[in-house]
C-alpha positions as a printed NumPy array, in Angstrom:
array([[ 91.356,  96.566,  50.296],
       [ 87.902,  95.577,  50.478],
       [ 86.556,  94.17 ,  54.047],
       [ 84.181,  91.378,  54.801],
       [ 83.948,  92.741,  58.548],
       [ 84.447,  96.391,  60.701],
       [ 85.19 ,  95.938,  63.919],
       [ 85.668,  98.463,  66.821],
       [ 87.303,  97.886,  69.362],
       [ 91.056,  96.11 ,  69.803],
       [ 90.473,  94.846,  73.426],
       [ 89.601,  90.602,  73.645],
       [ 86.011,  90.341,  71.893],
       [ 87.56 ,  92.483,  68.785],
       [ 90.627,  90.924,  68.807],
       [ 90.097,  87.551,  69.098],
       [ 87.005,  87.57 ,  66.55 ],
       [ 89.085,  89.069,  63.857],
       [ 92.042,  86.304,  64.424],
       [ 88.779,  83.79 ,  63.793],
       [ 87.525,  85.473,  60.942],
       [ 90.685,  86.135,  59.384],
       [ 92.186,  82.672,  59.751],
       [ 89.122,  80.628,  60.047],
       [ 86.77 ,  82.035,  57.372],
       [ 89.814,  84.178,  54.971],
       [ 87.723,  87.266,  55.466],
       [ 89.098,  90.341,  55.686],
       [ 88.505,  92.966,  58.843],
       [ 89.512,  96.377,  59.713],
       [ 89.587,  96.967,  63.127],
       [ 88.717, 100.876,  64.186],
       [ 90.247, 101.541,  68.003],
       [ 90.089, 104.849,  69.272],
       [ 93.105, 104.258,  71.873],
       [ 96.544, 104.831,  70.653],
       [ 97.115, 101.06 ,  71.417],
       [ 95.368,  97.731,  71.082],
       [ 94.631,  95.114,  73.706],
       [ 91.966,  97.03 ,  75.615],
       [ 92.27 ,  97.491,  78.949],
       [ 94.575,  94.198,  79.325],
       [ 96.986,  96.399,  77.476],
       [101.072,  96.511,  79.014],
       [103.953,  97.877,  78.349],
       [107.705,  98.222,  79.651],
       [108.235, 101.389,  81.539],
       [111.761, 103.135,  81.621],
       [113.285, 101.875,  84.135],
       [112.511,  98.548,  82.065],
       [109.705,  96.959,  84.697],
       [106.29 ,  95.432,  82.476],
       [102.968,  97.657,  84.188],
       [ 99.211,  97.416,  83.216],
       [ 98.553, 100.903,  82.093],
       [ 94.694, 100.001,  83.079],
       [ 95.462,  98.426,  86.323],
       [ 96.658,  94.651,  87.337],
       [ 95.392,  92.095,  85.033],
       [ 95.694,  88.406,  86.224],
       [ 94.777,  85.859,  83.805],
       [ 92.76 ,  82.56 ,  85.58 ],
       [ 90.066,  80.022,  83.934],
       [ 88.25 ,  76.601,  84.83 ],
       [ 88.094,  76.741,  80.754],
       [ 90.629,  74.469,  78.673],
       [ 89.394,  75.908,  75.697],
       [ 89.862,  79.473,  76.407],
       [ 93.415,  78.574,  77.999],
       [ 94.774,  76.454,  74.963],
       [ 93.23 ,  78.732,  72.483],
       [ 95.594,  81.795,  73.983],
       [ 98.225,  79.353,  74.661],
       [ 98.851,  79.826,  70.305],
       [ 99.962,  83.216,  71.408],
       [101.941,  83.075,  73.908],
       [103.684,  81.416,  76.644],
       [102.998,  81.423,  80.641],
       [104.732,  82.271,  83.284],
       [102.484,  80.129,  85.98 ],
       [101.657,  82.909,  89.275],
       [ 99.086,  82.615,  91.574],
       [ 97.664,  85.947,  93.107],
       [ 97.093,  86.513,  96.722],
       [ 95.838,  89.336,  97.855],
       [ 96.141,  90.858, 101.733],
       [ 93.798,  93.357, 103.211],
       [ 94.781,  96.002, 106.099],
       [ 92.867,  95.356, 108.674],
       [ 93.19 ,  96.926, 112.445],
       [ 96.591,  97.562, 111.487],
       [ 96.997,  93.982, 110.199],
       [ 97.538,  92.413, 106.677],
       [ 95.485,  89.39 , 106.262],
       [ 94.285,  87.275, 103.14 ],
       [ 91.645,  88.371, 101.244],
       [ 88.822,  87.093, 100.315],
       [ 88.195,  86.846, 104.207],
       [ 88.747,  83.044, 104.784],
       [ 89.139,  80.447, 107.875],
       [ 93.439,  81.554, 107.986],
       [ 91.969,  85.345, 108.423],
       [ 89.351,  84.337, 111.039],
       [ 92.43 ,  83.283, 113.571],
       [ 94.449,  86.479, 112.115],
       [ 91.402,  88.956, 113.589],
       [ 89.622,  87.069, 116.204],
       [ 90.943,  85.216, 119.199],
       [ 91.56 ,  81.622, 118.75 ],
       [ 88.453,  80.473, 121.029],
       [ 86.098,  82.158, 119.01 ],
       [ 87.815,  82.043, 115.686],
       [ 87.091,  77.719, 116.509],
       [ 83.586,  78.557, 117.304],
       [ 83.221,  80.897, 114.095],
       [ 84.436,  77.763, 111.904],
       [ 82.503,  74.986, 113.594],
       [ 79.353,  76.604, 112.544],
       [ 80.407,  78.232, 109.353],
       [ 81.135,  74.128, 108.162],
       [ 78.033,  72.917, 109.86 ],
       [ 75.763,  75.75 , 108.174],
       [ 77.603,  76.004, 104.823],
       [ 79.697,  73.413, 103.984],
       [ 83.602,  73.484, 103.477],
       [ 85.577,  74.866, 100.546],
       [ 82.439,  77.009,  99.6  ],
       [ 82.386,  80.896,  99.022],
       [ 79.65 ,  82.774, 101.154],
       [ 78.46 ,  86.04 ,  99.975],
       [ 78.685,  88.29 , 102.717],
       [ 74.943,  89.568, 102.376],
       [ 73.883,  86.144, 102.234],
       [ 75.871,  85.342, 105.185],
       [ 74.112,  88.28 , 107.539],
       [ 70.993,  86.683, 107.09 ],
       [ 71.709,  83.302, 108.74 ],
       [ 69.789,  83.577, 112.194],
       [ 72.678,  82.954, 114.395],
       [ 74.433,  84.946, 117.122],
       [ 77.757,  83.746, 116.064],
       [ 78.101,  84.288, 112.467],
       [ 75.594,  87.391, 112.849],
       [ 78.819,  88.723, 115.082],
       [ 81.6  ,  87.164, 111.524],
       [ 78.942,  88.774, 109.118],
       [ 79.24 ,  92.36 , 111.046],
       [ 82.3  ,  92.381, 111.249],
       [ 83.458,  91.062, 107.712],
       [ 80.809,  94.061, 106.539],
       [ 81.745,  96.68 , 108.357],
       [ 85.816,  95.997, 108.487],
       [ 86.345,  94.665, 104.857],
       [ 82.978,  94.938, 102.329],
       [ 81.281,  98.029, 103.519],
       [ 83.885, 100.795, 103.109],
       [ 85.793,  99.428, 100.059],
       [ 82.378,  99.243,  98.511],
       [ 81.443, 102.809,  99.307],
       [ 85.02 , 103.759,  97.889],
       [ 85.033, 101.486,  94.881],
       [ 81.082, 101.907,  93.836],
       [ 80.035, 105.368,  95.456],
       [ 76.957, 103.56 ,  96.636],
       [ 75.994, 101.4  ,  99.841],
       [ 76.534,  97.512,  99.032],
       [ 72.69 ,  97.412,  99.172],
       [ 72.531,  99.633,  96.442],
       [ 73.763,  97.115,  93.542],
       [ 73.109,  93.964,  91.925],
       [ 73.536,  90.764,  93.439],
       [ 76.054,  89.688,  91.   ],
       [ 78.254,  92.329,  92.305],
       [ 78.015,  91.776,  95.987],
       [ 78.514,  88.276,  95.297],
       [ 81.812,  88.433,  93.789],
       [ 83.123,  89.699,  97.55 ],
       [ 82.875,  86.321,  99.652],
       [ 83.624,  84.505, 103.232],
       [ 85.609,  81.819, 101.749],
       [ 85.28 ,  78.955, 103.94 ],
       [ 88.991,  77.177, 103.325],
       [ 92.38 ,  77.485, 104.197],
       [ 93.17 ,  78.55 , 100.993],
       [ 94.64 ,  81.943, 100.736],
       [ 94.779,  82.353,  96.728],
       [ 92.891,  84.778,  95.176],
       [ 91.83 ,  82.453,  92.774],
       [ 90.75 ,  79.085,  92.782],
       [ 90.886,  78.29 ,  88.67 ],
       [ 92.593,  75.593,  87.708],
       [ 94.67 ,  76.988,  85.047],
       [ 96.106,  80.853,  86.342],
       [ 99.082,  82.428,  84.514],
       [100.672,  85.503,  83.02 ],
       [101.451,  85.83 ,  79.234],
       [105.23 ,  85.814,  79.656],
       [106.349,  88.398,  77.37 ],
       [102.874,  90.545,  78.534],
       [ 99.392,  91.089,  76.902],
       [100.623,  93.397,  74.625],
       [102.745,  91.147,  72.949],
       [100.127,  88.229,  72.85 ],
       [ 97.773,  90.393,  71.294],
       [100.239,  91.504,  68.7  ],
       [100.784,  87.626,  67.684],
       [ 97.085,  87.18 ,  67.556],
       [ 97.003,  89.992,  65.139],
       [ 99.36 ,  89.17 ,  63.318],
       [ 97.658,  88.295,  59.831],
       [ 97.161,  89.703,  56.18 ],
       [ 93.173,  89.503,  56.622],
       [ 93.585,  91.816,  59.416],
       [ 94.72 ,  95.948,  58.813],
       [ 94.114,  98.212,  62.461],
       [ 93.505, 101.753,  62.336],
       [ 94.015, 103.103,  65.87 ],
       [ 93.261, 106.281,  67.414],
       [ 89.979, 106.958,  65.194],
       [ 86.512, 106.963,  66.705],
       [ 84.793, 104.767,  64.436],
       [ 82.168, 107.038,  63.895],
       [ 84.541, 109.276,  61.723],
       [ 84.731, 106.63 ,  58.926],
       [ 81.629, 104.29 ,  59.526],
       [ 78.142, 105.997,  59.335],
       [ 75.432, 103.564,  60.263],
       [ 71.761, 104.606,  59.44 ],
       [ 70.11 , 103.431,  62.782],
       [ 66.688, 103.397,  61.028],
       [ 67.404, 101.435,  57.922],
       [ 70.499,  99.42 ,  59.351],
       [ 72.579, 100.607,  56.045],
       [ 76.213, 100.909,  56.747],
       [ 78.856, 102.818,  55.117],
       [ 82.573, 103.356,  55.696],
       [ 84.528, 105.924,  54.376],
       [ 81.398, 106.643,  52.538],
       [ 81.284, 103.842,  50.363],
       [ 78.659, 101.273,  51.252],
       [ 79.346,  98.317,  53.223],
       [ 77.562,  94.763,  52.874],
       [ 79.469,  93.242,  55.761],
       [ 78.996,  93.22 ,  58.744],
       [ 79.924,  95.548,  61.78 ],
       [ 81.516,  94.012,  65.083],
       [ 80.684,  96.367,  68.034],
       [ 82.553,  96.346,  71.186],
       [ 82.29 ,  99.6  ,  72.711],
       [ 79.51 , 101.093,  74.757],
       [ 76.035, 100.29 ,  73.639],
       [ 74.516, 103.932,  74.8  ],
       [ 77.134, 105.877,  72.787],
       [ 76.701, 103.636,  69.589],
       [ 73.02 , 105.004,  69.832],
       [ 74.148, 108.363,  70.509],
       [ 72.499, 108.399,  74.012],
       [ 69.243, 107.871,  72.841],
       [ 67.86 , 106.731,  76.174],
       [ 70.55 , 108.349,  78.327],
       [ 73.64 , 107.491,  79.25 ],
       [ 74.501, 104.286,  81.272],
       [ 76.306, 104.758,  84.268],
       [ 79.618, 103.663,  85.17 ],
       [ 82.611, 103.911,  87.715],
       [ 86.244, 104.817,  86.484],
       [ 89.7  , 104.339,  88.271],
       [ 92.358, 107.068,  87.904],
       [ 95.669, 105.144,  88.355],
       [ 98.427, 106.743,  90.099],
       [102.091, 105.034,  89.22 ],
       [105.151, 105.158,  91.42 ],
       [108.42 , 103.205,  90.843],
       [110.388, 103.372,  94.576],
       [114.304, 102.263,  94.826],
       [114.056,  99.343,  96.809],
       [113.147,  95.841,  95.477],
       [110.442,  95.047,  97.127],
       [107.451,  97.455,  98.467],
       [105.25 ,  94.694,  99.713],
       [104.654,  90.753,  99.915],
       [102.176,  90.104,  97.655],
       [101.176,  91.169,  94.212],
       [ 98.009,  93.63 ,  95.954],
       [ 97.054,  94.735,  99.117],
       [ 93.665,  96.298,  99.355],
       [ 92.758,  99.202, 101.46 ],
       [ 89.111,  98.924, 102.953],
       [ 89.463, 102.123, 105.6  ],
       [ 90.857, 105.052, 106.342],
       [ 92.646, 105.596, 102.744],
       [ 91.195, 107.092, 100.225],
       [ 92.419, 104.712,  97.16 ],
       [ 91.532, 100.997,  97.315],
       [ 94.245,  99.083,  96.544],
       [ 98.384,  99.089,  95.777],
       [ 99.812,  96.689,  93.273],
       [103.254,  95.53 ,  93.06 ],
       [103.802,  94.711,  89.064],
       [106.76 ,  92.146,  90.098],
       [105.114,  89.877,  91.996],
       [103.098,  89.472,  88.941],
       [105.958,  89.371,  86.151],
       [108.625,  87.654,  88.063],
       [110.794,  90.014,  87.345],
       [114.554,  90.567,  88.953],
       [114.936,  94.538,  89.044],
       [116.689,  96.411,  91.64 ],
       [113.73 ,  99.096,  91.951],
       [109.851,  98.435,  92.058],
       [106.907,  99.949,  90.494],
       [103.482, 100.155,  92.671],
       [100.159, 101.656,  91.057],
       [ 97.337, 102.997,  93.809],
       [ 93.856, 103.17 ,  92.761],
       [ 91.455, 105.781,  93.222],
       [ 87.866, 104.998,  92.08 ],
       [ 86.099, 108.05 ,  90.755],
       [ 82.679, 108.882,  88.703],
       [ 83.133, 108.361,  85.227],
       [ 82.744, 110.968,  82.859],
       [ 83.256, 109.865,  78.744],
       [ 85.201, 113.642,  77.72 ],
       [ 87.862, 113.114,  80.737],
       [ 88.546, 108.922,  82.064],
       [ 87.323, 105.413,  80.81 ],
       [ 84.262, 103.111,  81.594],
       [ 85.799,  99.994,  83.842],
       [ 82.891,  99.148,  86.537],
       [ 79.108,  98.907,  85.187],
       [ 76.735, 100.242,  88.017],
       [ 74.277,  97.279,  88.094],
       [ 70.989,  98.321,  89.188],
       [ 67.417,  98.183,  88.471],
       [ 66.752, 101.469,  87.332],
       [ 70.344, 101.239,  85.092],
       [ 69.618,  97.251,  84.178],
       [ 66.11 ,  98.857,  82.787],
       [ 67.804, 101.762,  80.742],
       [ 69.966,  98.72 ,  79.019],
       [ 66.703,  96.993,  78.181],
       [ 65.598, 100.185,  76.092],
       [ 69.024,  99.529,  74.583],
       [ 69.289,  95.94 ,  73.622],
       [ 65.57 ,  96.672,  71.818],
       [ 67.692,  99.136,  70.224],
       [ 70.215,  96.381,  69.295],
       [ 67.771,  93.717,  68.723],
       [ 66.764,  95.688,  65.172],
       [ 69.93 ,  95.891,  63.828],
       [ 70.451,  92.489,  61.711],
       [ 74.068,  93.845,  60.179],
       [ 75.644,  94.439,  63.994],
       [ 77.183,  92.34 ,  66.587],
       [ 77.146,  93.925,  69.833],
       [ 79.884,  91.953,  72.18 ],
       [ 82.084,  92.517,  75.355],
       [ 82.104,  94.661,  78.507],
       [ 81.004,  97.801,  77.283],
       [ 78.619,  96.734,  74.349],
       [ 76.619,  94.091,  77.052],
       [ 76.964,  96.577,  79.897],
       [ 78.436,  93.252,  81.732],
       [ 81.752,  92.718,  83.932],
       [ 83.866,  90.248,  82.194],
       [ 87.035,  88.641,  83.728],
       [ 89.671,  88.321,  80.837],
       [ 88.463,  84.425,  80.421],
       [ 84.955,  85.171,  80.49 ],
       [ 85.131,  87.557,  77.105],
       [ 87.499,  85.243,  75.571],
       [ 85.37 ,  82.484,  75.896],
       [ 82.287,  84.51 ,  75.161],
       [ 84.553,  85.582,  71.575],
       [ 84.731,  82.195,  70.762],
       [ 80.42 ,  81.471,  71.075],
       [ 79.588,  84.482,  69.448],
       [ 81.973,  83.206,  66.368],
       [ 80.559,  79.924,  66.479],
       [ 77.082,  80.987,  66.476],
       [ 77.029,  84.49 ,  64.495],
       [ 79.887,  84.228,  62.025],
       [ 80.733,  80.77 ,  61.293],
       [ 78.21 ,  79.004,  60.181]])
């Protein structure tokens, strides 16, 4: 079969561009995954004693985006769940992000009233707070709320999850761990937040599902496409291509480490299934302190599933090194955020390649975010 379009990678971005091109356009693409599976890090699967687990961790689909939720909506149905998330705390669970309902769980309920008048007055209501933002406000008060939300909840976590000091990182990371001033205890606030009800796996499968469209999994891409990084020519399996090449893996490898290779964290996921039917309330509890993996999720909460036992995963956050464990976290900082400069030059000469997603962009993505991001880059690149 002769293809219009390679692309590498079977996560969102590859998937989701191939079920445009292929039923949008009637081209024909070959995607090249190196994993014995497709859907990326989103992918699931049943485990034997028959209860659905993220192989890559929990994966909770929310999104302000209509778009992005009708367009997966042809794939599969939802099962509607809302994650909340507790942290242990002194001994306590209490909701996390850190909001108004855990100010009375921690503090005493004079102060925890003082601590809320002023958070409205300075901030507003119903508005998230980065924490470093929120030590800077000149006030005794919220000085004492900023301490102790740092040092109880942000601080260690971040050490554990990052290996570095919060300081150490890009604001767009410290940002995404708030004071949330509500009473809402959700995890999310999007107004459309689901599961896929028979799993990602199998909504990825339907999306897939087309003629155009032939995978090839556990190949390296670089075994069958050779791509001449000076001239831009492409071949695969050694015949020369005139298409064009979809990349959705990690920029620094797909120039062979030219400039060094970009930094990341990894997660090494430890599964346990436990006879009883419930380990804990609520789909995750995260462990700031005094433990060395970060968080425990409960897959039922988040299938709605009625089994008589219950699987839990723990996380452990770990360097990441590319011959044993995957890339999840980008390390966002200036001196890696300037090594990706040297690599989207790189990119920038390459007229025949599409560099897209988490690991090509060297950008966190929530599941909505890439999907939606998909959908631009084949509306501006591809189909035009």
């Amino acid at each position: 079969m002769k293809f219009d379009y390679i692309i590498v990678g079977a996560g969102f971005v590859g998937s989701v561009l191939a079920e445009r091109i292929a039923t949008q356009l009637n081209k024909k693409v070959i995607i090249i995954e190196k994993r014995n599976h497709i859907g990326g890090n989103s992918y699931d699967f049943y485990n034997e004693n028959g209860i659905l687990v993220h192989k890559y961790g929990p994966h909770i689909f929310h999104t302000r985006s209509k778009e992005v939720w009708d367009y997966l909506s042809k794939f599969t149905e939802w099962i509607i769940y809302q994650h909340h998330v507790l942290g242990l705390i002194d001994g306590k669970r209490v909701p996390i992000p850190f909001n108004l309902n855990t100010l009375y769980e921690v503090f005493p309920n004079s102060l925890a009233s003082i601590l809320e008048e002023k958070l409205i007055k300075n901030f507003g209501f119903n508005v998230k707070v980065p924490i470093l933002k929120l030590r800077e406000v000149n006030d005794a008060d919220l000085q004492l709320l900023a301490n102790y939300v740092y040092e109880n909840i942000f601080l260690n976590y971040t050490i554990k999850q990052w290996g570095v000091k919060p300081e150490e990182l890009d604001h767009t990371v410290t940002g995404r761990v708030p004071v949330y001033i509500s009473r809402d205890n959700r995890y999310f606030q999007d107004q459309f937040q689901g599961m896929p009800k028979y799993g990602y796996t199998k909504m990825f499968e339907k999306m897939l599902n087309h003629p155009n469209i032939k995978i090839l999994l556990n190949t390296d891409y670089k075994e069958i496409v050779d791509m001449n990084l000076e001239t831009g020519k492409l071949k695969l399996l050694g015949q020369n291509f005139e298409g064009k090449l979809i990349y959705s893996g990690p920029i620094d490898y797909f120039f062979n480490y030219k400039h060094g290779k970009l930094p990341y964290r990894s997660i090494d996921f430890k599964f346990e299934t436990i006879d009883m039917e419930e380990f804990q309330e609520v789909g995750t509890v995260n462990y700031p302190n005094n433990y060395s993996f970060t968080r425990i999720t409960e897959f039922k909460h988040l299938t709605g599933q009625k089994i008589k036992k219950t699987t839990i995963v723990k996380e452990f956050s770990q360097d990441y090194d590319p011959s044993k464990n995957e890339p999840y976290y980008p390390i966002k900082n200036k001196e890696n955020l300037n090594l990706l400069k040297l690599y989207k030059k790189e990119a920038d000469k390459l007229d025949k390649v599409i560099f897209s997603g988490r690991l090509a962009e060297y950008q966190y993505y929530d599941m909505d975010a890439v999907v939606a991001k998909a959908l631009k880059v084949f509306k501006e690149k591809i189909f035009k």
